[in-house]
N, C-alpha and C positions, 0 to 999 in steps of 0.2 A: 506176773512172774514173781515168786516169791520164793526164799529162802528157805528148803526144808533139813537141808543137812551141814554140821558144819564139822571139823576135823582138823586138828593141828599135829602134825610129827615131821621131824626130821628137817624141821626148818621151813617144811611147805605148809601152806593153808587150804585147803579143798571146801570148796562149796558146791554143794549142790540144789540145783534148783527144781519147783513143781514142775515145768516143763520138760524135764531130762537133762538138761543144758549142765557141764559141768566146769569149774573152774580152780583151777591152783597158783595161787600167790608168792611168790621166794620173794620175803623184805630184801635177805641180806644182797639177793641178785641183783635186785630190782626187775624183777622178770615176772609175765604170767604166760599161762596154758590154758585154754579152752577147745574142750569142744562139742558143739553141738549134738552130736545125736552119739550117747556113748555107744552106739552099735554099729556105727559106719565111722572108721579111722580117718577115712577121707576130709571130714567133718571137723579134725585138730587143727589145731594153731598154733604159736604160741610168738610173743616178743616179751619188749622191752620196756620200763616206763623210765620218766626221772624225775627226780623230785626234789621241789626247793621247799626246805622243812620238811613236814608232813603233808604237801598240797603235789601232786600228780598232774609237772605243767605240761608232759609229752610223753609220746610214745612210738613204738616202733613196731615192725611185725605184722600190721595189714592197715588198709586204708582208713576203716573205722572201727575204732575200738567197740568190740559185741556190749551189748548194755548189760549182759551177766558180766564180766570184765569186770564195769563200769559199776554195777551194784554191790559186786564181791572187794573191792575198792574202798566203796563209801562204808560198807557194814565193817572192813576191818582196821578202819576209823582213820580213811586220807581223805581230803576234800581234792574234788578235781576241779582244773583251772585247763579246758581243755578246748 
């Protein structure tokens, strides 16, 4: 899965990935959104992280954080401690 689009406005970060998968970051939330298949809603998500510094120790919103999540994270430069 790899990174093909990236996008910043309005305080959110959107990433979208080669598999469809897509994700949005709010720093100042501390919140994301994803979801897997942009053509079925069913498919969205969204919570909460928190973070000590820049390191991503939790989160909230479903049981395991998606790995685009998790990769849209590390590329927008928090290391996770999860």
């Amino acid at each position: 899965m790899t990174i093909i689009e990236k996008k910043s406005e309005h305080g959110g970060h959107e990433y979208k990935f080669d598999n469809g998968e897509w994700v949005c970051l709010w720093p100042e939330d501390e919140s994301w959104e994803y979801q897997k298949d942009p053509d079925d809603e069913e498919t969205y998500m969204s919570g909460g992280y928190e973070l000590e510094g820049n390191t991503v120790e939790g989160y909230d919103g479903c049981f395991e954080l998606p790995q685009a999540v998790q990769d849209a994270m590390r590329d927008y430069g928090y290391k996770l401690d999860l």
